[in-house]
C-alpha positions, -999 to 999 in steps of 0.1 A, spaced: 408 -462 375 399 -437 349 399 -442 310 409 -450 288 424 -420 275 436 -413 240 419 -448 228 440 -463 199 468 -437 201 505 -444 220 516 -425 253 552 -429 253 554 -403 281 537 -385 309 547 -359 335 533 -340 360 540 -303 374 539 -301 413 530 -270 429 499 -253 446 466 -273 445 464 -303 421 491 -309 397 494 -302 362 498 -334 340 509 -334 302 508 -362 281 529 -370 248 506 -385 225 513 -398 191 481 -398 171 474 -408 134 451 -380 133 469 -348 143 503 -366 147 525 -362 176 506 -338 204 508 -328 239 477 -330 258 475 -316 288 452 -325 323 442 -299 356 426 -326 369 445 -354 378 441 -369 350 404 -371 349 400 -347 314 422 -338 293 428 -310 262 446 -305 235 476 -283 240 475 -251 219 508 -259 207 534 -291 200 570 -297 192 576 -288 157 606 -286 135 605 -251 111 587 -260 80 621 -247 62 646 -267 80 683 -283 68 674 -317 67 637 -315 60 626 -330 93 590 -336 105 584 -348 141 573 -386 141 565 -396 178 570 -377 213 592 -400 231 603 -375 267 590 -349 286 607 -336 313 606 -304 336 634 -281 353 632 -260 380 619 -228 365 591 -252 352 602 -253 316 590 -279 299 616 -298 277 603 -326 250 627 -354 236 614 -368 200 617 -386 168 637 -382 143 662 -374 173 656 -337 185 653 -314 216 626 -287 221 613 -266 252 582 -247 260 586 -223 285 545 -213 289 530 -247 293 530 -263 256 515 -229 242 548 -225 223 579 -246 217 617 -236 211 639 -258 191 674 -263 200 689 -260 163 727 -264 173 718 -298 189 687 -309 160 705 -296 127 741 -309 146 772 -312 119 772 -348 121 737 -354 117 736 -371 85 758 -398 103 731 -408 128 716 -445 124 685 -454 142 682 -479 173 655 -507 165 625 -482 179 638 -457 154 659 -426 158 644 -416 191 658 -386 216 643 -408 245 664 -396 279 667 -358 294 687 -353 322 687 -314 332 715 -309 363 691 -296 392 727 -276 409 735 -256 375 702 -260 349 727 -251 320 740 -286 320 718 -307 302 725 -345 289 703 -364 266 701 -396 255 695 -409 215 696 -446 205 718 -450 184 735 -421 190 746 -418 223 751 -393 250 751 -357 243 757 -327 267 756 -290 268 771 -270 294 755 -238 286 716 -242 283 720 -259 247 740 -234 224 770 -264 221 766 -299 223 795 -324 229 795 -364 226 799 -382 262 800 -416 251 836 -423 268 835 -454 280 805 -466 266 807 -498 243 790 -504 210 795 -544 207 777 -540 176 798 -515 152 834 -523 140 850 -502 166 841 -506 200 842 -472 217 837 -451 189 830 -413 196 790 -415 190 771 -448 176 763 -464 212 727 -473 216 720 -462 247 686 -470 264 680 -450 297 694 -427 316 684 -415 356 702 -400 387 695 -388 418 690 -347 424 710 -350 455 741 -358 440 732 -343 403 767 -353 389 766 -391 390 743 -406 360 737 -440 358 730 -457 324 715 -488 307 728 -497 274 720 -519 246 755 -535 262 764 -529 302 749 -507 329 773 -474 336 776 -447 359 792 -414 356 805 -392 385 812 -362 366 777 -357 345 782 -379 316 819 -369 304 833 -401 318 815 -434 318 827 -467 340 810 -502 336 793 -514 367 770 -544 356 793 -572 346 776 -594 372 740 -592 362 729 -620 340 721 -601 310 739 -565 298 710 -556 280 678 -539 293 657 -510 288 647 -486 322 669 -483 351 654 -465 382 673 -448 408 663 -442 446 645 -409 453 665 -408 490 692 -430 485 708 -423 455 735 -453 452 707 -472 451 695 -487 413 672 -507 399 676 -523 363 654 -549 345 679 -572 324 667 -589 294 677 -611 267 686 -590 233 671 -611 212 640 -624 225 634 -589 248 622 -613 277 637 -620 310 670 -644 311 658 -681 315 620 -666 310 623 -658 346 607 -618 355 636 -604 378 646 -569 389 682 -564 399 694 -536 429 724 -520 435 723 -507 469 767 -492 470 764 -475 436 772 -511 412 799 -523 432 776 -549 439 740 -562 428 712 -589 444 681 -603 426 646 -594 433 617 -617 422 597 -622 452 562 -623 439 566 -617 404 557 -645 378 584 -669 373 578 -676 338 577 -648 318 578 -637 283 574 -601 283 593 -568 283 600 -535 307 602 -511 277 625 -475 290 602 -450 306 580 -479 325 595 -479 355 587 -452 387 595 -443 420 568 -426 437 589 -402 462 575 -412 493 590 -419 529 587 -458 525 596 -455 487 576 -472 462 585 -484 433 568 -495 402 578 -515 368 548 -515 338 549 -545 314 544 -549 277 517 -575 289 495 -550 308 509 -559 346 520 -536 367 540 -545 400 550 -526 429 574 -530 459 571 -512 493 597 -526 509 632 -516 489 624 -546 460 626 -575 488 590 -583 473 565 -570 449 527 -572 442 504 -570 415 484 -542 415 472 -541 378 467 -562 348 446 -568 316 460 -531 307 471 -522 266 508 -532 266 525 -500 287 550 -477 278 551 -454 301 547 -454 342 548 -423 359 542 -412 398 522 -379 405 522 -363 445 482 -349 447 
């Protein structure tokens, strides 16, 4: 271990760019000092600097918007780098955080002044960038919902069809749904699969259409869902109570799909039966390997990893700051 890092400051997100030689990693750091800022690492994560530049909105904007907290990074395959933020907005640096791009259609949208926050606060939190046609992105906002563009971010449509918002008058209103997380698989880029504040979904056709595939966990509400690197019907979700945000009956449990939510089984082998802690959106990892491993970080400072497809898992940290973010970097 190295660190800590950033000491008294929130990482909500980190994310590392593969290619020759060690990878590049960049960190979204919410400071009190400088505010929201991207720090970036050449060294595995051993020293880090300050970015030249961060998402910003224009000093002169519609709605008078400053960025609060960096919530998402993500990169596409013309290593672009694209930051998700609060108040709910969408930038992109194209030269490695020394310059970022607002996309205004999407951050000044018509309907803007409509937008409620989730309870973490109007947070662009999910990026989904299509890896067959890199002009379809989909992004996720709590409590907003899904929103797409099919070409590179001059439009933006609602895809919330299908989704359910238990908790506003009407149920499948066009935008409103508090969704939580968002992942797929690259090898079939067009199915989604979603965790909301009510139901896990997946979409075969990129987010325009959403079907309900978790009526048979124990709870519909959960923050991260994870889906195989190689085997991309195969999901992991974390369900917890909504009110308490701990697991049902105080038990820590991951549930797998393994045929794309037509069917689910429990996984709790070796992880602490009673439990009073969370698995907060972007804590949860696959590292990419042959024998996949995959990870879950909890708001007590564990972290627990499985081997063997989430038949059992192991401890493999602890005493850590509560985490919000687990991320898995090929060196």
């Amino acid at each position: 271990m190295h660190g800590p890092f950033f000491e008294g400051f929130d990482t909500y997100d980190m994310i590392g760019e593969e290619g020759k030689g060690r990878p590049s990693l960049y960190a979204g750091v919410n400071t009190w000092t400088w505010g929201p800022v991207i720090y970036k690492s050449k060294d595995s994560g051993r020293t880090w600097r300050k970015a030249r530049n961060h998402p910003r909105f224009p000093k002169k904007n519609p709605y008078q918007l400053s960025v609060k907290r960096i919530w998402n990074l993500q990169f596409d395959k013309d290593h672009r780098l694209y930051a998700g933020v609060e108040p709910a907005a969408l930038f992109v640096s194209e030269d490695g955080s020394d310059s970022w791009k607002g996309f205004d259609s999407l951050n000044f949208h018509q309907t803007r002044k409509e937008w409620q926050p989730g309870n973490g606060g109007l947070c662009l939190h999910t990026i989904v960038i299509n890896s067959n046609q890199q002009n379809k992105i989909r992004v996720g906002i709590s409590a907003v919902g899904v929103l797409g563009s099919d070409d590179g971010g001059k439009i933006w449509k609602f895809m919330n069809k299908g989704i359910r918002a238990d908790f506003l008058p009407e149920k499948y209103p066009e935008y409103g749904q508090c969704v939580h997380k968002i992942d797929h698989n690259s090898s079939k880029p067009d199915v989604l699969y979603l965790q909301n504040h009510g139901g896990v979904y997946v979409s075969g056709d990129f987010g325009k259409n959403w079907n309900e595939i978790g009526k048979s966990l124990p709870s519909d509400f959960g923050f991260p869902i994870g889906v195989h690197p190689h085997k991309p019907d195969e999901v992991y979700v974390v369900p917890v109570e909504a009110g308490g945000r701990y697991p049902p009956n105080g038990v820590f449990q991951l549930w797998v799909t393994q045929d794309g939510g037509r069917s689910w089984f429990k996984s709790s082998e070796g992880l602490p039966q009673r439990s009073y802690f969370n698995v907060l959106r972007e804590a949860m990892a696959t590292d990419g390997e042959e024998q996949c491993g995959i990870y879950v970080g909890c708001t007590n400072g564990q972290v627990f990893c499985s081997t063997d497809g989430a038949k059992s898992w192991q401890k493999i940290a602890e005493n850590l700051p509560r985490i919000f973010s687990v991320s898995c970097i090929k060196t």
